[in-house]
Chimera marker file (.cmm) of the C-alpha trace (Angstrom):
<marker_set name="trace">
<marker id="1" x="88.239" y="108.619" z="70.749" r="1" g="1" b="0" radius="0.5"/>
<marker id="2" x="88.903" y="107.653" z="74.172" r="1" g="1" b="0" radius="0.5"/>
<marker id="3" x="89.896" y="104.557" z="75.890" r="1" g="1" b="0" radius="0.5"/>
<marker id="4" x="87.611" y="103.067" z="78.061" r="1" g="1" b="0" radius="0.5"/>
<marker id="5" x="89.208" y="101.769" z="81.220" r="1" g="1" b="0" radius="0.5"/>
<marker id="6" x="89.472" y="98.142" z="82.370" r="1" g="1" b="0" radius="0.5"/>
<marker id="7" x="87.997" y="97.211" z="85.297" r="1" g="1" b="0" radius="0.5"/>
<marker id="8" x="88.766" y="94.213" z="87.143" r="1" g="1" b="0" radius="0.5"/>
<marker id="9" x="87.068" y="91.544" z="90.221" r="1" g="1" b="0" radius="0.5"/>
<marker id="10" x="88.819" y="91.398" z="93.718" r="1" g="1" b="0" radius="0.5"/>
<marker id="11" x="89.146" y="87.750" z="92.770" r="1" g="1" b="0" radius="0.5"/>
<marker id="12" x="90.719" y="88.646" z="89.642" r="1" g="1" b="0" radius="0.5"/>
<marker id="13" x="92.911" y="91.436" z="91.446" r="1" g="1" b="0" radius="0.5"/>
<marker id="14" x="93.949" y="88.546" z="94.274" r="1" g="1" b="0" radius="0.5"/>
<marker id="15" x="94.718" y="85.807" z="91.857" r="1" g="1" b="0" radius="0.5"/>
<marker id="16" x="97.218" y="88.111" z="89.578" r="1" g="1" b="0" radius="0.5"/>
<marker id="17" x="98.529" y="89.563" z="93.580" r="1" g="1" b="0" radius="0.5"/>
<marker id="18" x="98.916" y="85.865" z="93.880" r="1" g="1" b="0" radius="0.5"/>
<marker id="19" x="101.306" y="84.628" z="91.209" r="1" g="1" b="0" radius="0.5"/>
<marker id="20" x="103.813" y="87.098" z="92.679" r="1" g="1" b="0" radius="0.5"/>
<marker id="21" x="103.523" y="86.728" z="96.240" r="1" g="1" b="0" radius="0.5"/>
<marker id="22" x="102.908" y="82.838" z="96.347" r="1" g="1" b="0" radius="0.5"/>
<marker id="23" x="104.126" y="80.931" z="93.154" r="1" g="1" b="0" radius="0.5"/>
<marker id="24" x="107.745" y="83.586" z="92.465" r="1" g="1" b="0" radius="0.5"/>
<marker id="25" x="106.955" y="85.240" z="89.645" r="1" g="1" b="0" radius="0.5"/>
<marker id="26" x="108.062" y="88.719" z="89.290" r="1" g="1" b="0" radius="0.5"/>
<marker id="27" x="106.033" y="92.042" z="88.811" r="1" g="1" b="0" radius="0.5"/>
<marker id="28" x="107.211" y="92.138" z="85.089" r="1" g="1" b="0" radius="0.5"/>
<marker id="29" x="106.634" y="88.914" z="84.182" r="1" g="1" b="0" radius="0.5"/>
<marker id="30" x="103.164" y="88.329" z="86.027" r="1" g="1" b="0" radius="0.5"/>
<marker id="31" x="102.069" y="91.730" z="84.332" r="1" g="1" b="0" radius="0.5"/>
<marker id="32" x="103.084" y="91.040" z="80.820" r="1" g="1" b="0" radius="0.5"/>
<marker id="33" x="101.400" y="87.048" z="80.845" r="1" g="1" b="0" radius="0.5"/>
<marker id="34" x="98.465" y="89.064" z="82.082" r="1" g="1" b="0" radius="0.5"/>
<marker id="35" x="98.141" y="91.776" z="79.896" r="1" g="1" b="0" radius="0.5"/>
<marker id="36" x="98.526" y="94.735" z="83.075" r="1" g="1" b="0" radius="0.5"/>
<marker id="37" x="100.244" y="97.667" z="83.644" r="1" g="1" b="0" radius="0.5"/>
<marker id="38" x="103.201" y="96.528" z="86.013" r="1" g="1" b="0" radius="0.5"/>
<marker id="39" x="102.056" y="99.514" z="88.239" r="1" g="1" b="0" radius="0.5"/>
<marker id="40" x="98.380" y="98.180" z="88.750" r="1" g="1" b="0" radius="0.5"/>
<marker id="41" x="99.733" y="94.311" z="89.937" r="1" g="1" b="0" radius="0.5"/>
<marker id="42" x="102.782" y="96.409" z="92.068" r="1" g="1" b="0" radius="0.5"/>
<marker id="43" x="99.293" y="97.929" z="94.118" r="1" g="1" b="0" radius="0.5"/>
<marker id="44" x="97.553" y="95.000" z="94.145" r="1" g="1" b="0" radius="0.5"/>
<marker id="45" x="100.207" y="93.079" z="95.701" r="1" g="1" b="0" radius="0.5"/>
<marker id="46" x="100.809" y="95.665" z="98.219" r="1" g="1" b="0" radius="0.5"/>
<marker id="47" x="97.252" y="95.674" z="99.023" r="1" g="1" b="0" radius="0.5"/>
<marker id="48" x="97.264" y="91.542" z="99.259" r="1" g="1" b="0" radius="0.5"/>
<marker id="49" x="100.355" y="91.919" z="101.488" r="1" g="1" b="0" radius="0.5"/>
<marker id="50" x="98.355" y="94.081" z="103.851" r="1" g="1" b="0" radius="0.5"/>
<marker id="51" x="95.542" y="92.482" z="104.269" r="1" g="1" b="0" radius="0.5"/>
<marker id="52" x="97.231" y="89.053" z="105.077" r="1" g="1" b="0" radius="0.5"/>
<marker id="53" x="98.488" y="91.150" z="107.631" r="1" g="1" b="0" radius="0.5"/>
<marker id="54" x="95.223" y="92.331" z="109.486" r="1" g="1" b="0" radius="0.5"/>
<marker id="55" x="94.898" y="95.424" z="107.878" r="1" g="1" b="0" radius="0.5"/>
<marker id="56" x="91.599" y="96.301" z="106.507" r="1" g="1" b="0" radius="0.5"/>
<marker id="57" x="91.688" y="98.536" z="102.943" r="1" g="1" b="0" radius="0.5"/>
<marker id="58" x="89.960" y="101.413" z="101.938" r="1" g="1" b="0" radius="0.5"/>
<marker id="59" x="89.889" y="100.491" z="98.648" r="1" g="1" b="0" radius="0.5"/>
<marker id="60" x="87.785" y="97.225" z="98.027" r="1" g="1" b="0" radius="0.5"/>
<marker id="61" x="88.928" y="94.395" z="99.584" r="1" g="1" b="0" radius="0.5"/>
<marker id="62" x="90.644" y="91.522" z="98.055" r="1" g="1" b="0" radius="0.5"/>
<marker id="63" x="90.488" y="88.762" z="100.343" r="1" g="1" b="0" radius="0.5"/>
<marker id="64" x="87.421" y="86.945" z="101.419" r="1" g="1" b="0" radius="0.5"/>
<marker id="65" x="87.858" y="88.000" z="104.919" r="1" g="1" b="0" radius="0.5"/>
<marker id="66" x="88.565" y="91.826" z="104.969" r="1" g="1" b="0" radius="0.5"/>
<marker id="67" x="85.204" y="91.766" z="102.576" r="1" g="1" b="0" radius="0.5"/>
<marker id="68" x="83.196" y="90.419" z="105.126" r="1" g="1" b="0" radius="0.5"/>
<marker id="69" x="84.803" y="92.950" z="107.869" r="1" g="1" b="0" radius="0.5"/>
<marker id="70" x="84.322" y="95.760" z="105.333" r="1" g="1" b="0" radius="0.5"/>
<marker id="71" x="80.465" y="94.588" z="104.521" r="1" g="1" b="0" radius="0.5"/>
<marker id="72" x="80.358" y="94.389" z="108.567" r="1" g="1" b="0" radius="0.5"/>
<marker id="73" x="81.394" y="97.671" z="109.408" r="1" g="1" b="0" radius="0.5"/>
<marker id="74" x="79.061" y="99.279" z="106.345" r="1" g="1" b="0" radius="0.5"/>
<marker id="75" x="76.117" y="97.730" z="108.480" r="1" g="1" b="0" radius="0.5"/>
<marker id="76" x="77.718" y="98.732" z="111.848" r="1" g="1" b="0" radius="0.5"/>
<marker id="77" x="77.605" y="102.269" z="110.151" r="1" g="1" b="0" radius="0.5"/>
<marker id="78" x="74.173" y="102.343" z="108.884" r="1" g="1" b="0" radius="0.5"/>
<marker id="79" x="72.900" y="100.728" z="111.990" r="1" g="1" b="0" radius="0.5"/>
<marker id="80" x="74.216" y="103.871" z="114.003" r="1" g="1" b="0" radius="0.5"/>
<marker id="81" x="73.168" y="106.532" z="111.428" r="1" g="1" b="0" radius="0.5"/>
<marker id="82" x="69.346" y="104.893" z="111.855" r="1" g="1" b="0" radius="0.5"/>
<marker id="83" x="69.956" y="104.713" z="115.509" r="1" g="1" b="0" radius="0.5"/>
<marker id="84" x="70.990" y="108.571" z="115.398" r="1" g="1" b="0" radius="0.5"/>
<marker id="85" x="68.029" y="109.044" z="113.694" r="1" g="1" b="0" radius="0.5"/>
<marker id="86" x="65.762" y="107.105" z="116.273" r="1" g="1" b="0" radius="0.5"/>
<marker id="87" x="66.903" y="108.929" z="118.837" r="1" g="1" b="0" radius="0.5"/>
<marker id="88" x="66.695" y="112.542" z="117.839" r="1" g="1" b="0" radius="0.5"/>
<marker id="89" x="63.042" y="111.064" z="116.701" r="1" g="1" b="0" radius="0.5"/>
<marker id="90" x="61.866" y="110.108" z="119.849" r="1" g="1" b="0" radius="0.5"/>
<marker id="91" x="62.997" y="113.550" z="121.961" r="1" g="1" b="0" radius="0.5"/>
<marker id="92" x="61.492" y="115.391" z="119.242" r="1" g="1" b="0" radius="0.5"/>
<marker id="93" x="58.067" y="113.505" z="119.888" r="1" g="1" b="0" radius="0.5"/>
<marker id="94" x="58.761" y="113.255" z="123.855" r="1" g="1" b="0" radius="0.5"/>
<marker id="95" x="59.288" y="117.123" z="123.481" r="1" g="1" b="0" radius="0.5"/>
<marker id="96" x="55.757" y="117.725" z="121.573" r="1" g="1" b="0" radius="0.5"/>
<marker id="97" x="54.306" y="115.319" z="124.390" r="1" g="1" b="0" radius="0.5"/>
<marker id="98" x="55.734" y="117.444" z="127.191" r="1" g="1" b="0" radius="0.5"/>
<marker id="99" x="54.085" y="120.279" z="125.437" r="1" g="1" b="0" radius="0.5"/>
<marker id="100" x="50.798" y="119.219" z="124.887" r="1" g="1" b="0" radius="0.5"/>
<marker id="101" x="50.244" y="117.952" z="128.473" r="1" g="1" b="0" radius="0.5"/>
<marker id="102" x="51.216" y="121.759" z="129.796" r="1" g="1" b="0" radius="0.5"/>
<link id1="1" id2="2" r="1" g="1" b="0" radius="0.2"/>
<link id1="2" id2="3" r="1" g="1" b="0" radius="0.2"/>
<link id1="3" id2="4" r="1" g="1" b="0" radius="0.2"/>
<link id1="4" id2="5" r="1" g="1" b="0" radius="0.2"/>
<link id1="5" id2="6" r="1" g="1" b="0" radius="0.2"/>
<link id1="6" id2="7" r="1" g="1" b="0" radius="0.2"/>
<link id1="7" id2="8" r="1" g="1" b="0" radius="0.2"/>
<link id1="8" id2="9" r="1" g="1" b="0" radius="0.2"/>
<link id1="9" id2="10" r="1" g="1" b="0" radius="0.2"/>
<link id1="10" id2="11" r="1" g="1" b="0" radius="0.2"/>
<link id1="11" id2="12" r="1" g="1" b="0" radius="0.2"/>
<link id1="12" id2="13" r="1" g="1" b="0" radius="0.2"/>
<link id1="13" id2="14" r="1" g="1" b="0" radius="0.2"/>
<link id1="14" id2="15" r="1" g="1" b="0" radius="0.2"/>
<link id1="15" id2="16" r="1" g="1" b="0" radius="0.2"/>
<link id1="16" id2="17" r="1" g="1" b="0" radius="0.2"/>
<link id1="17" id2="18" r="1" g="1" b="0" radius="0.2"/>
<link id1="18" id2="19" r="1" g="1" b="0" radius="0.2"/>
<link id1="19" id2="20" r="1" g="1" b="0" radius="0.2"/>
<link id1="20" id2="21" r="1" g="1" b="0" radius="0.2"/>
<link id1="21" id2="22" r="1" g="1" b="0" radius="0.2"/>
<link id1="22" id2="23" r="1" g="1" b="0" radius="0.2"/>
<link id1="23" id2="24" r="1" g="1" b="0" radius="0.2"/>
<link id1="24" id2="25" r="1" g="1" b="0" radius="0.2"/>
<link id1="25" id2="26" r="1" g="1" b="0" radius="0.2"/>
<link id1="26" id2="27" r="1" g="1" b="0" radius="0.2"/>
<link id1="27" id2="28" r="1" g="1" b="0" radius="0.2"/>
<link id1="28" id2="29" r="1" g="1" b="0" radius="0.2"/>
<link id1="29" id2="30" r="1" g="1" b="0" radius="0.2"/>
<link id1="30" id2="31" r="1" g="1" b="0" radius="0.2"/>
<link id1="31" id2="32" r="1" g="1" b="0" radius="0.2"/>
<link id1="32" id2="33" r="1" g="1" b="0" radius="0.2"/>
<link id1="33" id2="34" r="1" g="1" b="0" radius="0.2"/>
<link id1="34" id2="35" r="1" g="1" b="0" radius="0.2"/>
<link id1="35" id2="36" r="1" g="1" b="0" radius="0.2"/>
<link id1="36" id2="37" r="1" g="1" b="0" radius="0.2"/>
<link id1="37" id2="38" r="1" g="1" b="0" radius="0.2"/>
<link id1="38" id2="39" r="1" g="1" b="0" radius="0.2"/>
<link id1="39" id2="40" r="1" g="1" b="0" radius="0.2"/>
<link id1="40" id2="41" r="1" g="1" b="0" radius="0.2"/>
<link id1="41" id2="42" r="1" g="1" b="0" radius="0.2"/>
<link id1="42" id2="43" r="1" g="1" b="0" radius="0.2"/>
<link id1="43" id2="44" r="1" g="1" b="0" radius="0.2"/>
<link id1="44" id2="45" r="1" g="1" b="0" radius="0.2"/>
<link id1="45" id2="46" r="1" g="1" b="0" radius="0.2"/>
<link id1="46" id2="47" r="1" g="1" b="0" radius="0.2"/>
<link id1="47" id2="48" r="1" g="1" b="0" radius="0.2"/>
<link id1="48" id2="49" r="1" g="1" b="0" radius="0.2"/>
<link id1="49" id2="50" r="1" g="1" b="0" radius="0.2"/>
<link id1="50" id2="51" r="1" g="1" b="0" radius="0.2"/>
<link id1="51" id2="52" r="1" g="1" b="0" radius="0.2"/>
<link id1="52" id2="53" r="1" g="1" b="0" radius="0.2"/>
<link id1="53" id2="54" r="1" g="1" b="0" radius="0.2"/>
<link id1="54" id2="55" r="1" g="1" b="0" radius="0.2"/>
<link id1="55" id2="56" r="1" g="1" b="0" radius="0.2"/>
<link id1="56" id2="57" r="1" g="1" b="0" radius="0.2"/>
<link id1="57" id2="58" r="1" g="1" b="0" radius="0.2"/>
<link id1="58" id2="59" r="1" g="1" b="0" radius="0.2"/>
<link id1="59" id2="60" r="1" g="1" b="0" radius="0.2"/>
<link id1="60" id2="61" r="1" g="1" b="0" radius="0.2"/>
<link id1="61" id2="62" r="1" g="1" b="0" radius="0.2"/>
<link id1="62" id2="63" r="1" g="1" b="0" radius="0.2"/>
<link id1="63" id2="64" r="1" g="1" b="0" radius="0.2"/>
<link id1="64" id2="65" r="1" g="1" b="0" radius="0.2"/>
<link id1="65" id2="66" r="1" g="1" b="0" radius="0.2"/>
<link id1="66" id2="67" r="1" g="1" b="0" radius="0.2"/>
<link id1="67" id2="68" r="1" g="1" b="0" radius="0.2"/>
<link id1="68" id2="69" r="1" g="1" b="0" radius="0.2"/>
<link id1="69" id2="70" r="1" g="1" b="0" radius="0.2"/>
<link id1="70" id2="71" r="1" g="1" b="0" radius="0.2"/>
<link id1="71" id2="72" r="1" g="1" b="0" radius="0.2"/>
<link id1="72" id2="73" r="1" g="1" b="0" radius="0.2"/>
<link id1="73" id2="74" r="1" g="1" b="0" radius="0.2"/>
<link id1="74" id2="75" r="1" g="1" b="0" radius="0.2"/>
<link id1="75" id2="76" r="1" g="1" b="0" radius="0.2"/>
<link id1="76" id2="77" r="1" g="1" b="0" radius="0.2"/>
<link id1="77" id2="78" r="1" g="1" b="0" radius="0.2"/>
<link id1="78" id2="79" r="1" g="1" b="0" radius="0.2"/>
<link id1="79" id2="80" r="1" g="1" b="0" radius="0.2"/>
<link id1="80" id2="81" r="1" g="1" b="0" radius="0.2"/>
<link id1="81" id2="82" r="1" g="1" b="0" radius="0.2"/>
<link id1="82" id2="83" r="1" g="1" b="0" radius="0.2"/>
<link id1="83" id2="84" r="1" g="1" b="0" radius="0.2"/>
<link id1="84" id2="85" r="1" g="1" b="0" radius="0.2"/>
<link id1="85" id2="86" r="1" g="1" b="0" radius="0.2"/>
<link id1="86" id2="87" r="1" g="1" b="0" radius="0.2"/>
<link id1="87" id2="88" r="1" g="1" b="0" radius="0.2"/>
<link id1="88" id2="89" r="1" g="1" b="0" radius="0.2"/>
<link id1="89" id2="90" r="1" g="1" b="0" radius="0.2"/>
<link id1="90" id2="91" r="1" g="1" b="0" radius="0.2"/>
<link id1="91" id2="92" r="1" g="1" b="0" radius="0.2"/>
<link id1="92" id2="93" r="1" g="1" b="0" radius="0.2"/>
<link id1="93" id2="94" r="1" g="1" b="0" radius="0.2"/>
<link id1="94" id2="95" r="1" g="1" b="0" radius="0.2"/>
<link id1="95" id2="96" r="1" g="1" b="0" radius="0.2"/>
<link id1="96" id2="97" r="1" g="1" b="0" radius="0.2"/>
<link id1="97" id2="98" r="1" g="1" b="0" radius="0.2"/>
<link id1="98" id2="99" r="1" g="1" b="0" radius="0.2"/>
<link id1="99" id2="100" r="1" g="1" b="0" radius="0.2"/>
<link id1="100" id2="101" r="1" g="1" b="0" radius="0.2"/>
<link id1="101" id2="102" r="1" g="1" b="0" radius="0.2"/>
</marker_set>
């Protein structure tokens, strides 16, 4: 029988990051009141800690603001790929144009 793995919100993630970094507690004790592996809340508040700092994660974001950059830059991306795609579009039909008016 296996054990299914817990799975957690950024909100949830943030808020356990957040009894460490801003109310003292330490990794042990803030793990243990939560139920966590001490290793799990260690990464989260590394994660918390770096995104406070301006650095946007590659794992999900935690805070509300490197979520909305991460969301931004997924539609910066997709914008380009269908822009990509417009383009080689229209020289493929300008090049069938140029060819049927020969």
């Amino acid at each position: 029988m296996t054990k299914q793995r817990r799975t957690f919100t950024p909100e949830f993630k943030r808020e356990a990051a957040c009894l460490v970094l801003d109310q003292g507690y330490s990794h042990i004790d803030a793990a243990r009141s939560l139920g966590l592996v001490e290793s799990a809340l260690r990464r989260w508040v590394n994660q918390l800690q770096q995104e406070r700092g301006g650095i946007t994660p590659t794992s999900k974001a935690l805070t509300p603001e490197q979520q909305k950059i991460q969301e931004l830059e997924a539609r910066i991306n997709r914008l380009e790929r269908e822009k990509s795609i417009l383009k080689k579009a229209t020289a493929l039909l300008m090049a069938e144009e140029h060819e049927r008016s020969r």
